[in-house]
C-alpha positions as CSV (number, residue, x, y, z in Angstrom):
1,X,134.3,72.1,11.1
2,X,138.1,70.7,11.5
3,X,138.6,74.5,13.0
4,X,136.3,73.4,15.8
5,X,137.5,69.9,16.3
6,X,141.0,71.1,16.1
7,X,140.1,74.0,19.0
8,X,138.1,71.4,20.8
9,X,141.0,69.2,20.9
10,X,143.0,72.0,22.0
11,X,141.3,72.6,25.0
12,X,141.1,68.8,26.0
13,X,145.1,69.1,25.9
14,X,145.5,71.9,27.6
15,X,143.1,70.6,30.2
16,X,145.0,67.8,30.8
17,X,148.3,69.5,30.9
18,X,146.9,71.9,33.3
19,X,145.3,68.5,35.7
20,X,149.3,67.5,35.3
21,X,150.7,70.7,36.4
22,X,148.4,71.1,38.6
23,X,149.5,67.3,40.3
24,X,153.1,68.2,40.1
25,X,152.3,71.3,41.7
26,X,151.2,69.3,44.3
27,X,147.3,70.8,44.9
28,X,145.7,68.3,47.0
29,X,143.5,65.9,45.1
30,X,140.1,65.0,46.0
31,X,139.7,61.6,47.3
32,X,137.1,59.7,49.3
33,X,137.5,59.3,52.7
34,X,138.5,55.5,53.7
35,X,135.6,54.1,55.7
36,X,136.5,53.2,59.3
37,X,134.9,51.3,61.8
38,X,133.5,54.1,63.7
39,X,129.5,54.5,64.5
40,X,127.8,57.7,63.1
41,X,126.5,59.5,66.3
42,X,124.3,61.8,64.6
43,X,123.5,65.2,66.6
44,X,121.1,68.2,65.5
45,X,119.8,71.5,66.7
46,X,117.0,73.2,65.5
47,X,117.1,72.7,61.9
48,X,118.1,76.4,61.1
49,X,121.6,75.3,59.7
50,X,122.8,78.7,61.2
51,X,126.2,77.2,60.8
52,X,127.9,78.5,57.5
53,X,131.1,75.8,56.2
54,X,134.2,78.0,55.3
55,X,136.6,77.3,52.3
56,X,133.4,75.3,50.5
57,X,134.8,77.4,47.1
58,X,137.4,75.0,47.0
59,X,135.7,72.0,46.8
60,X,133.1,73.0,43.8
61,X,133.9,70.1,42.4
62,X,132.8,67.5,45.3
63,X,129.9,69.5,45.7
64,X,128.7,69.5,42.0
65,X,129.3,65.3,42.0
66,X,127.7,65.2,45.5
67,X,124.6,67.1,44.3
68,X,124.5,65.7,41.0
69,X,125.4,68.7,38.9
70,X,124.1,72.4,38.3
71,X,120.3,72.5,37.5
72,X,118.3,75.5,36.1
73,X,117.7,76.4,39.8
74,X,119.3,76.9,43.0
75,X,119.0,73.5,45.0
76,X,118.2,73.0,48.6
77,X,119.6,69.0,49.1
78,X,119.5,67.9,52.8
79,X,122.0,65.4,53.7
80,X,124.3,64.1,56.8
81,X,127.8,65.8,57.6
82,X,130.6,63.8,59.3
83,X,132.9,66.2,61.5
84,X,136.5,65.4,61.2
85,X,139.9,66.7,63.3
86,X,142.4,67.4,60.9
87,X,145.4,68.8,63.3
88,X,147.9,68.5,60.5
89,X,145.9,71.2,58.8
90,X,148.4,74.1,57.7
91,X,146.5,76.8,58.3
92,X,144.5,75.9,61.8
93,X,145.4,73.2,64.0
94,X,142.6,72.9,65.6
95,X,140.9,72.4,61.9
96,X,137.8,70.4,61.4
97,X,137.0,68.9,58.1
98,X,133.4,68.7,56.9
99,X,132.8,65.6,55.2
100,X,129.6,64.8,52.9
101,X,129.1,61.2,51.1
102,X,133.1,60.7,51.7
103,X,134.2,64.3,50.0
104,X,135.5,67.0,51.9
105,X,133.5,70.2,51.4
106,X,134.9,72.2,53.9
107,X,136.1,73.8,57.3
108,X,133.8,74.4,60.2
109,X,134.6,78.1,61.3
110,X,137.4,78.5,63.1
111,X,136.0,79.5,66.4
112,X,133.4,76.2,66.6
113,X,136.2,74.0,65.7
114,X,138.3,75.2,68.7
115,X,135.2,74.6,70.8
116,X,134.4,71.2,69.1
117,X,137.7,69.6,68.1
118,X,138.2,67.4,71.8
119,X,134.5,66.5,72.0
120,X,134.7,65.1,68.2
121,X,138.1,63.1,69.0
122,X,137.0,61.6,72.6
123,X,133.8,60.9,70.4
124,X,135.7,59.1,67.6
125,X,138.2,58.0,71.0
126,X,134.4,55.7,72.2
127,X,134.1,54.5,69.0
128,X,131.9,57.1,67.3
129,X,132.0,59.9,64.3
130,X,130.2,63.3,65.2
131,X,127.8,63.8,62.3
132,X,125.3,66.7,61.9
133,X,122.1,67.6,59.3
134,X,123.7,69.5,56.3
135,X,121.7,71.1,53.8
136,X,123.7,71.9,50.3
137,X,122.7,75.1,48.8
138,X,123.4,77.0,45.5
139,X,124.4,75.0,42.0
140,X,122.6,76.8,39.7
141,X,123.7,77.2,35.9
142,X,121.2,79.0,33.6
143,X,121.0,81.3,30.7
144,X,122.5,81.5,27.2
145,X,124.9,78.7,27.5
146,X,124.9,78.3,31.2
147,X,126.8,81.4,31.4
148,X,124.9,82.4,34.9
149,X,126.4,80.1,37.4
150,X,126.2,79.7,41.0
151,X,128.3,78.0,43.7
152,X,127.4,75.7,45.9
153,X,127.5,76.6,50.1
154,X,127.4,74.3,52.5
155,X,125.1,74.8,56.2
156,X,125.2,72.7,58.6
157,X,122.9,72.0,61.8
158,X,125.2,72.3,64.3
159,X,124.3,72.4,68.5
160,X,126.8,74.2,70.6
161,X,129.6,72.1,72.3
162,X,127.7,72.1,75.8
163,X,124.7,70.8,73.7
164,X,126.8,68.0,71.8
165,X,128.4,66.6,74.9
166,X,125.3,66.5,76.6
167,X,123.7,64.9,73.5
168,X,126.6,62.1,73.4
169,X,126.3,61.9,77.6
170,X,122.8,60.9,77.1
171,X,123.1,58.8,73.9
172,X,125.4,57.0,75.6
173,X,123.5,56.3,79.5
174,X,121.1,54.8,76.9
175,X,123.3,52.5,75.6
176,X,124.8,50.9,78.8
177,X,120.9,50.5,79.7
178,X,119.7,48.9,76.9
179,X,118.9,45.3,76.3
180,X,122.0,43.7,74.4
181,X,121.7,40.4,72.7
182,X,122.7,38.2,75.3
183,X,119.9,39.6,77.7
184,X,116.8,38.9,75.0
């Protein structure tokens, strides 16, 4: 019994000093996205969430709080996805970040974010956040000791960039002819 404590222990430590090395590394932590002021503008398609998020392996972690852990089954949770810019991204500068309750999950494909990434920031430019129906996939963890695992994916239901301006064009005639408060 000390045996196990002692190798419990062991792997408590050496999961911490990994999380430390990992830090001064300098991996990029996870942390929630600061809220802004902006207005969700929320578009859709035709709920086939034919759009697959890239790099969602790195953010298991997000994922598995987001869904509220690994179950016996795979899990389907439908949720809303916030579309960021990120041109400071290394890889892409034309990047867009998928963001679900605050956590980034994600990349759209490169080729939609080229297409999307002007519409999203004369969006957030009017005062608005591009956000899309996601469903959450995946997150299983069964059999002897949870040793069968699977990993989350992310799809979202995305239009095409004609189809989201003309969305926001619409949304917004719809808003300068609406009743305001000072007209009731």
């Amino acid at each position: 019994m000390e045996a196990l404590i002692w190798l419990i222990g062991l792997g408590m430590a050496g999961a911490m000093l990994f999380g430390l090395v990992g830090v001064a590394l300098g991996e990029p932590e996870l942390r929630p996205y600061q809220q802004e002021t902006l207005k969700p503008f929320l578009t859709t398609d035709d709920s086939m969430y034919d759009v697959e998020v890239v790099g969602e392996s790195n953010y298991q972690s997000a994922l598995d709080e987001i869904a509220g852990g690994k179950k016996p089954e795979s899990q389907k949770i439908v949720t809303i996805a916030r579309l960021r810019p990120e041109p400071t991204n290394r890889h892409d500068p034309n990047a867009v970040k998928v963001l679900i309750d605050s956590h980034l999950v994600g990349y759209i494909p490169r080729g939609e974010a080229a297409k999307l990434k002007n519409i999203i920031e004369s969006m957030e430019d009017a005062g608005y956040a591009l956000t899309c129906p996601a469903k959450i996939v995946g997150g299983w963890k069964r059999g002897l000791f949870g040793m069968d695992q699977g990993d989350y994916g992310v799809r979202l239901d995305l239009p095409s960039k004609a189809d989201v301006k003309r969305q926001f064009k619409d949304f917004l005639k719809e808003q300068k002819s609406a009743p305001t408060q000072e007209d009731q």
